[in-house]
N, C-alpha and C positions, 0 to 999 in steps of 0.2 A: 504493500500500500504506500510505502515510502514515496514522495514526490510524483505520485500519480496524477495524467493529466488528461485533455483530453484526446493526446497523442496515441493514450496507451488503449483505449476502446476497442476491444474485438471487431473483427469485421459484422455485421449487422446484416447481412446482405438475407434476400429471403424472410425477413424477421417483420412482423407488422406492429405499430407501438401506437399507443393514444395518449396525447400529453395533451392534461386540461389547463386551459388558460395559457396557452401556447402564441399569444399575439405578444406579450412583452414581458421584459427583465432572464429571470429564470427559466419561467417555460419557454421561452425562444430560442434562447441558446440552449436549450436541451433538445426541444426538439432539430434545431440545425446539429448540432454534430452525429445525432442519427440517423439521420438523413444523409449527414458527409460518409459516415460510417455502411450505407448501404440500404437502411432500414426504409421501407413504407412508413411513413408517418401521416396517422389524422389530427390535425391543429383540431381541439374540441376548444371554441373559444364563444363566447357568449354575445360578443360582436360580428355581425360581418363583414363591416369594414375595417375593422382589426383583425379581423383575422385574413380575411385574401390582403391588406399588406404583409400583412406579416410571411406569407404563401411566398407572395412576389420579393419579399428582402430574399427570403431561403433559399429560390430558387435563384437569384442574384448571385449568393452569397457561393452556391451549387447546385450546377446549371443540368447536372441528373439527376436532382435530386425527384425521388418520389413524394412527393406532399400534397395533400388536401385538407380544405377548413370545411368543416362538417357543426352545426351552428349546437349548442349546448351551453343550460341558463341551469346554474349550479343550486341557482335561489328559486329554482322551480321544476317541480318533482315531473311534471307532466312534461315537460324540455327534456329530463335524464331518462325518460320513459321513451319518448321518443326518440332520442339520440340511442339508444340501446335497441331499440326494435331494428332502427333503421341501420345497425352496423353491418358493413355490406360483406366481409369476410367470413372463412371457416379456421381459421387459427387465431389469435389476440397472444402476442408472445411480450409485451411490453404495456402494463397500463401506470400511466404515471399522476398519479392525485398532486397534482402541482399547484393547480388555480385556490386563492386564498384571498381573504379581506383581513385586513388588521387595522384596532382599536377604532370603528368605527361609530360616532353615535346613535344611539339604541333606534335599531328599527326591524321590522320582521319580512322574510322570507313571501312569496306567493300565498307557501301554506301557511303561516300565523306561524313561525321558529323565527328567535332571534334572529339574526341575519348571520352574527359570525357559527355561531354553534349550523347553525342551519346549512351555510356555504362550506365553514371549513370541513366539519364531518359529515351531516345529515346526506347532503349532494353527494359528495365521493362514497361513501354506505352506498347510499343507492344503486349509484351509478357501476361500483364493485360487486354487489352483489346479482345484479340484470345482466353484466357481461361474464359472471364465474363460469357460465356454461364454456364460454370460449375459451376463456384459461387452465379449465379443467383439463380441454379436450388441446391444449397446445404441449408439447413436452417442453421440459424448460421454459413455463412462463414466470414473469415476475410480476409483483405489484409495488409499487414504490408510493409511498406516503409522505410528504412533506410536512414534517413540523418544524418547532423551530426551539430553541434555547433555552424562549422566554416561557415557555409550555412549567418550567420547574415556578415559577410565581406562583401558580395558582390548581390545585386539585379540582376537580370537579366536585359540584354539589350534583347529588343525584336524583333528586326528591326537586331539585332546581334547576333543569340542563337549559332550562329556557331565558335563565336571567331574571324570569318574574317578582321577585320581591325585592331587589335592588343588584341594579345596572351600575355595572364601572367598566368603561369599554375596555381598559385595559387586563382585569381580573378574566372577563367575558372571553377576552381574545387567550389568555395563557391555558383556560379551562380549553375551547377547541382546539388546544393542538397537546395538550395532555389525552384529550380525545382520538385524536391520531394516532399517538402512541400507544391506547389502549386499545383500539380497531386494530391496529398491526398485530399486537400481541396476543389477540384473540383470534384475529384470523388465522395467524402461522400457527395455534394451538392447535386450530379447528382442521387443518388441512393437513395437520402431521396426522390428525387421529385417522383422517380422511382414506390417508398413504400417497397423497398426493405429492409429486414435486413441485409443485409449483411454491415459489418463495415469495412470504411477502416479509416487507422490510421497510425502514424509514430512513427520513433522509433532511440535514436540514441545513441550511446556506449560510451559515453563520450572520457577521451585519454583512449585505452585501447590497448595494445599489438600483434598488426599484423602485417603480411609480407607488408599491404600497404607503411606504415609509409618510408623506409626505399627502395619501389620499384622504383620510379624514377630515384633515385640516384644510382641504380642497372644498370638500363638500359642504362645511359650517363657515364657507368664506373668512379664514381664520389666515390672513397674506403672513402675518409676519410671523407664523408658528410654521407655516407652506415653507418659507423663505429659510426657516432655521434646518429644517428636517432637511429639505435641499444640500445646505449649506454640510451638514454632517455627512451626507452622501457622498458627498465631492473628498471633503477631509480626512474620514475615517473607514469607509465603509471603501469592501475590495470591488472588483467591478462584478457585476452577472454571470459573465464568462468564469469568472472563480467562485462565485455562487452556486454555480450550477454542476459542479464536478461532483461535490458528496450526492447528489440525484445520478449521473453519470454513472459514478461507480457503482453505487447501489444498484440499478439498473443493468449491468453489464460484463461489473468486473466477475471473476471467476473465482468460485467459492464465497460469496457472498453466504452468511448464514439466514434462517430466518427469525424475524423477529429483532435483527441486528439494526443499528443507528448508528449513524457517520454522516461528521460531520466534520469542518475545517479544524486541524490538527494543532492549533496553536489557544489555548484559550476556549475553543469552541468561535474563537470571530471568525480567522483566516486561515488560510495555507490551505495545503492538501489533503484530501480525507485523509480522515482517521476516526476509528470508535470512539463515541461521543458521550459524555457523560448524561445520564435519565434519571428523574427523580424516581425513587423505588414504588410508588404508587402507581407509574403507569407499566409496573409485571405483576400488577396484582388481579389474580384469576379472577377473582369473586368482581372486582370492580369490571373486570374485564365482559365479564357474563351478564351483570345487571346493564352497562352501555348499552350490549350487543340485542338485550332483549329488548329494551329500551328503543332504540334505535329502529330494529324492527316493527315497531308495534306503531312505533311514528311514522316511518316514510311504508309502513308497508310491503315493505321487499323484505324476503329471507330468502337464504340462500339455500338451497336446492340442493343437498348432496354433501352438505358440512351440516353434522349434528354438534349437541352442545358437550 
């Protein structure tokens, strides 16, 4: 794992991958190097103008490359319904939970869910569990989960996945990606008891340079906290292109275990993967099992073929 990059990526070639929110920052550049690398990629982007740019930078970027934006709304279950019906393939060897909102002011989902708990886990749940069939039936498929650092701030309340008796966008946001953590760790349970290979795993960008950083403060017309959050991207924060390698490796490198998380090897900010330190609550079964019923009983999808 030492000084891994995106040089060192197996050939990809024959390999089909869905990377959500694939128009900018991290999903971009993940989905272009597998694409450089050989891979079919579907841009699953919530935009259509964002996403056919993003199509045309790629294909700019690599001019064989295989790519299509296929449209999916993360904050609306009947979009992850669709976008699942409609996957045109018989293999799924790559699906990568990349699309995220962070510390946004409290607002809900299509269905009535928070917005972050809803986009960052409820959507990718779904959306994971409508495509299992294809991952089942692929050999060596992966599932790749992005969380992030900040997930150790805050455990999940379980009895409160929604935020309902007091919103702090920041608590709100550290609970959905301990959530990530806790869907990995229950799915890699479920799919070991399964016999299945397919590996699921997490993955998370340490600070690294995207339009999330800076989106809140966008939306509540807040210039001079926009202007700060910018201003730390530039200073501190490594670019996307090094963002995006603990998702890379995870997704590709060889021997990956499941249920493992890697991330930038210095601190958990920068550098090159490496296993990332996880608050001990998100390998906890029992939380793991109430999420996953949880979770089920809300978007309504269970998964087909993994018992508890």
């Amino acid at each position: 794992m030492a000084g891994w990059n995106a040089s060192d990526i197996p050939d990809q070639s024959g390999r089909t991958a869905v990377v959500t929110g694939a128009n900018s920052g991290i999903g971009l550049v993940t989905a272009q190097e597998l694409a450089r690398r050989g891979a079919r990629v579907i841009l699953a982007c919530r935009s259509g103008v964002r996403g056919e740019q993003a199509k045309a930078r790629i294909k700019r970027e690599v001019p064989d490359a295989e790519v299509e934006f296929r449209s999916l709304d993360l904050a609306d279950l009947s979009s992850v319904r669709e976008f699942a019906a409609a996957y045109p393939y018989e293999n799924l060897d790559l699906l990568i939970n990349n699309a995220g909102v962070m510390a946004l002011p409290y607002g809900k989902t299509a269905d009535g869910f928070e917005t972050q708990f809803g986009v960052n886990h409820l959507g990718h749940f779904a959306l994971t569990g409508l495509l299992l069939p294809k991952l089942l039936d692929t050999p060596g498929a992966r599932v790749v989960s992005l969380s992030s650092g900040l997930h150790a701030m805050a455990n999940l309340d379980i009895a409160d996945l929604n935020s309902e008796r007091h919103y702090r966008r920041w608590v709100a946001y550290a609970r959905s990606k301990t959530a990530n953590l806790l869907f990995v760790h229950e799915l890699a349970r479920r799919l070991r008891a399964a016999g299945s290979d397919v590996v699921a795993a997490a993955a998370h960008p340490g600070y690294a340079a995207t339009n999330l950083q800076a989106a809140s403060a966008r939306m509540e017309g807040r210039k001079v906290r926009e202007r700060i959050m910018e201003f730390g991207n530039r200073i501190a924060a490594q670019p996307a292109e090094s963002g995006a390698l603990p998702t890379l490796y995870a997704a590709t490198a060889p021997g990956v275990r499941p249920d493992s998380f890697t991330g930038p090897k210095f601190q958990g900010w920068r550098g090159a993967p490496a296993p990332s330190r996880r608050a001990k609550w998100t390998r906890n079964d029992v939380a793991g099992e109430r999420l996953w019923a949880a979770s089920e009983q809300l978007t309504g999808v269970t998964y087909e073929g993994l018992k508890a």
